[in-house]
N, C-alpha and C positions, 0 to 999 in steps of 0.2 A: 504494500500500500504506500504509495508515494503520499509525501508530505505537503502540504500547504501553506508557504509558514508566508504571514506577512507581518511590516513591519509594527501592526500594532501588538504582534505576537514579541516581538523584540522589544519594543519597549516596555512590553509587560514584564516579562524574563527580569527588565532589569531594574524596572522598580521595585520591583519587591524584594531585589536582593539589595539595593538600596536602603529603601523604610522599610524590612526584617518583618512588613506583614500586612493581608491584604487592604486593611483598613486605613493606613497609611499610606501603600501604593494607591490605592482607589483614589483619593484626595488628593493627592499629585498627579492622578492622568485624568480627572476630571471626569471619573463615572463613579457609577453604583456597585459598590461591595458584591451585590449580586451579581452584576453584569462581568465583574472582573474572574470573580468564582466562575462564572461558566467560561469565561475566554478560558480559563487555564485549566479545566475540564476538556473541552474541545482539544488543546495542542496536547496535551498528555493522552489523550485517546488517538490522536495521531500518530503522536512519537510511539505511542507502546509501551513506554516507559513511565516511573515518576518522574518527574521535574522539579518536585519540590519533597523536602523533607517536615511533613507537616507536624509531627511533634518534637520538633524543638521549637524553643522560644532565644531568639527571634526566629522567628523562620526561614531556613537556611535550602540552601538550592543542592540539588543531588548532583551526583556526578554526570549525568547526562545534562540536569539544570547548566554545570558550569560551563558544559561544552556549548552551550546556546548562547549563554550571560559572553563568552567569547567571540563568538558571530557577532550575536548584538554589538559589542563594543568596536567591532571592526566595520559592520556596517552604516550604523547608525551615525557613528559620526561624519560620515560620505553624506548620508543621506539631510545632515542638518546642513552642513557643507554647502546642499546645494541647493535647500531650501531658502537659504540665505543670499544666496546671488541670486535666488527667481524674486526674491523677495525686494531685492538693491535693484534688477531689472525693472520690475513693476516701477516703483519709485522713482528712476529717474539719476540714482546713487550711482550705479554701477552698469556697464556695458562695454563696447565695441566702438572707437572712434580711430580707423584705419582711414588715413587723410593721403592723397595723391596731390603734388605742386605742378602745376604745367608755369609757372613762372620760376626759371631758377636762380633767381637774385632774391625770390623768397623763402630761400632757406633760411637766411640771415636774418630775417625779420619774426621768422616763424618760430626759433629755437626760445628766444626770452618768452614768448605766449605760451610755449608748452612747457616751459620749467613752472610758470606761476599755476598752470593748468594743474600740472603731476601734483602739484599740493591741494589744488581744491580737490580732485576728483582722484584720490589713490587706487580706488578701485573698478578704473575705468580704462583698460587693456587699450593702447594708444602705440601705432605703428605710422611710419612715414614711408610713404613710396615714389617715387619722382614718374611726377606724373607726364613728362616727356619722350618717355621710356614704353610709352602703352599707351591705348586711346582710353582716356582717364573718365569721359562720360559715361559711354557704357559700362564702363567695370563698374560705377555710381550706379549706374539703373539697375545693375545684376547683380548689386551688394556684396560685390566684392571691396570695394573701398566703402566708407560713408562721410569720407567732405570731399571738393576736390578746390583748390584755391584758384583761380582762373582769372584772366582778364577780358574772356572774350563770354558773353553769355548765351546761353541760347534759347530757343523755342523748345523745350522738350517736357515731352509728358507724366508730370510725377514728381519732377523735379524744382527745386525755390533754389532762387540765386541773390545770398542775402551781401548788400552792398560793404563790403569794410572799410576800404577809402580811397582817395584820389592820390596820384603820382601824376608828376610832367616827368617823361623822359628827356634828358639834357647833353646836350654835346661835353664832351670832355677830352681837353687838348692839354699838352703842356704848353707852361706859359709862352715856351721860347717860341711856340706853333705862330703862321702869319695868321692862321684863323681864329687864335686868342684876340686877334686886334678888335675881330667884326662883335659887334652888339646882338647878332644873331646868327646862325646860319641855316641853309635850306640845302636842299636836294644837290644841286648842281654844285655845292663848296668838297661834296666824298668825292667827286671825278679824280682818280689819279692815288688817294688818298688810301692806305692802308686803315683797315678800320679789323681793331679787337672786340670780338662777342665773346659771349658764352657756345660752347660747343652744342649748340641746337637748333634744330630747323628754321630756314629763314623764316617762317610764318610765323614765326612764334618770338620773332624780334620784334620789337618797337620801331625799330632805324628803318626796319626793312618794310613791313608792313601798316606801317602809318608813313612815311615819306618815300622812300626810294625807290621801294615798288610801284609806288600810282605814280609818280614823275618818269619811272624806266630808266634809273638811273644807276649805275653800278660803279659799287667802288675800285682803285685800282688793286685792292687784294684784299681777300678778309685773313684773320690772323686768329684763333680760338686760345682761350684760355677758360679752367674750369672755374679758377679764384680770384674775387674781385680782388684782392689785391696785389694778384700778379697783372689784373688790368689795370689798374691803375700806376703800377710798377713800370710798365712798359710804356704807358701813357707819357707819365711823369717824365722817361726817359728817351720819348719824343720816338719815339721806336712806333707810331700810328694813334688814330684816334680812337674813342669808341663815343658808345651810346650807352647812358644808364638811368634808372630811375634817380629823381633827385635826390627822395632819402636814402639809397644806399652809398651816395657818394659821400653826405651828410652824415651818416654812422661810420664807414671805414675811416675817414679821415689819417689817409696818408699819409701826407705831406700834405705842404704848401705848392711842391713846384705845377700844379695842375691848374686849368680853370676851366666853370662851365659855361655855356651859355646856351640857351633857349633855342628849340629846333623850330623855323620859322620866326617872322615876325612877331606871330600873335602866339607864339609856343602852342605844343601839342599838351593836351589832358587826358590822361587813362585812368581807366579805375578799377580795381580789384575786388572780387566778389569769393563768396564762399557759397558753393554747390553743395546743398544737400536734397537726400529724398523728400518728399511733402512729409513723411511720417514721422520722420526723425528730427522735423524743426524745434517743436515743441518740447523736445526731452531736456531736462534743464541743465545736462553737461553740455550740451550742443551749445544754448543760447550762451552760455558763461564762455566756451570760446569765439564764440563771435564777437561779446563784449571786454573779451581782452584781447582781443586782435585789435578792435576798434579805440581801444587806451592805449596800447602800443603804438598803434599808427601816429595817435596823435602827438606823443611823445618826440616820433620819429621826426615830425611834418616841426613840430620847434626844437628839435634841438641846434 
C-alpha cells in the first residue's frame, strides 16, 4: 500500500514532537484536538506502523515517528523557503529585473542606479545584458529580459516606454582641433575627419543616425573604442573626433585638453526611455528604478 503523505502530515509529525502533545500541537496548527487525533490516525494507518509513543508524557515520536520528524525537517523548510518568495512575489518585494542597454554609454550611468537599487530591493535577482548584442524588444515581449533602456521607442503591443530623461549628443575635439574654433558644427565639418565610436552599429549612433546619415555624409574613417575614456584619451590627443552624450563627457571628466560643442546650430535632443511589459509597470521595484534613474539623470544633467 503506497503512502500518501502530505505536507500537513509533516507538519503534524512535527509539532507534536515540538509541544510533547496533541493539545498543544493543535493550538499551534490552528485546529481541533479532534481533527489532529484523526490526521495522525489516518498516516499511522498508512504507515502501518506507530508514529507516536502515546504513553509517555510528553509525548514522544517512535522510531518510525523520527524517521518522518527527518523528512519533515528537510522538507518543510524548502517548502517555507518558497512560500516566502510567492509571498515577496505577490507583494511586489521580490522578483526578476533582467535589464538589456541598446545605448552603451549607459552602462556608466546605469551602475550608480543599480548599487542604490541592490539596497532597496535585496531580494530582487537583477542581471545586465547589452542589449546591442540581441534584438532586445522581442526578448522584452518573450520575457526573456524585463526592462530594456533605449533611445528609440516604439509602437509595440504590451509594451510602456516610460521617459527617464533628455541628452544632446555633443561634438568632442581636442582643443588644438580647427573645429574647437566653430561655435557649432554640422554634417559636412566629419568630411575627411577620423571620428571614434563605441564599437556598435551605425544605427544605433547619435553622429550617424541623427546627422550624417540624412545629410549622406561620411567621415574620413571611423576609429572604435569600447571605453569612454580611451575616447576621450584619443580625443584629447587629437588622434580624431567623436560624438557623445553630454552627460557622459560631464561625468568622465578627463582632462581639460578637450572641448565640446553643439551638433548643429540649434543642437540635437534625444531622450532615453525604459521598456517594460504593461504588466510589470506597476510592481513597485520596477517604479523605484525608474525613479532612481530619473535622480541620477538629474544629478548627471548638473553636475
Amino acid at each position: 500500500m503506497k503512502m500518501h503523505i502530505e505536507f500537513r502530515h509533516l507538519r503534524t509529525v512535527r509539532a507534536i514532537h515540538e509541544c510533547g502533545g496533541l493539545a498543544r500541537a493543535a493550538e499551534q496548527l490552528n485546529i481541533t484536538q479532534s481533527a489532529l487525533s484523526h490526521q495522525v490516525k489516518g498516516l499511522e494507518e498508512q504507515a502501518g506502523v506507530e508514529l507516536f509513543v502515546r504513553r509517555s508524557k510528553p509525548m514522544k515520536l517512535s522510531a518510525a515517528g523520527l524517521r518522518l520528524l527527518r523528512l519533515a525537517n528537510q522538507v518543510l523548510p524548502e517548502v517555507e523557503k518558497l512560500e516566502a518568495e510567492f509571498n515577496g512575489l505577490r507583494d511586489g518585494r521580490s522578483g526578476r529585473l533582467h535589464i538589456a542597454i541598446e545605448c552603451h554609454a549607459c552602462f556608466e550611468w546605469l551602475f550608480p542606479v543599480l548599487e542604490q537599487f541592490r539596497k532597496n530591493w535585496p531580494d530582487v535577482d537583477v542581471d545586465i545584458r547589452p542589449g546591442l548584442a540581441f534584438d532586445a524588444m522581442p526578448a522584452l515581449q518573450k520575457e526573456e529580459v524585463d526592462l530594456v533602456v533605449s533611445s528609440d521607442p516604439e509602437n509595440l503591443p504590451g509594451v510602456s516606454f516610460s521617459h527617464l530623461f533628455d541628452y544632446a549628443p555633443v561634438f568632442v575635439a581636442s582643443a588644438q582641433h580647427p573645429l574647437a574654433q566653430k561655435s557649432f558644427v554640422d554634417a559636412e565639418d566629419f568630411r575627411g575627419e577620423t571620428l571614434i565610436t563605441y564599437p556598435v552599429e551605425r544605427s544605433r549612433l547619435d553622429v550617424f543616425s541623427q546627422l550624417l546619415t540624412p545629410a549622406k555624409v561620411e567621415p574620413g574613417a571611423v576609429r572604435q573604442a569600447e571605453l569612454t575614456a580611451v575616447i576621450l584619451l584619443l580625443v584629447a590627443s587629437n588622434r580624431g573626433v567623436s560624438v557623445l552624450p553630454d552627460w557622459v563627457v560631464r561625468e568622465v571628466k578627463y582632462s581639460s585638453d578637450y572641448v565640446t560643442r553643439p551638433l548643429t546650430a540649434d543642437g540635437l535632443t534625444r531622450q532615453l526611455f525604459a521598456a517594460t511589459r504593461d504588466e510589470d509597470l506597476d510592481k513597485p521595484y520596477m517604479q523605484d528604478l525608474i525613479a532612481l534613474a530619473g535622480k541620477e539623470a538629474r544629478r548627471l544633467q548638473s553636475a
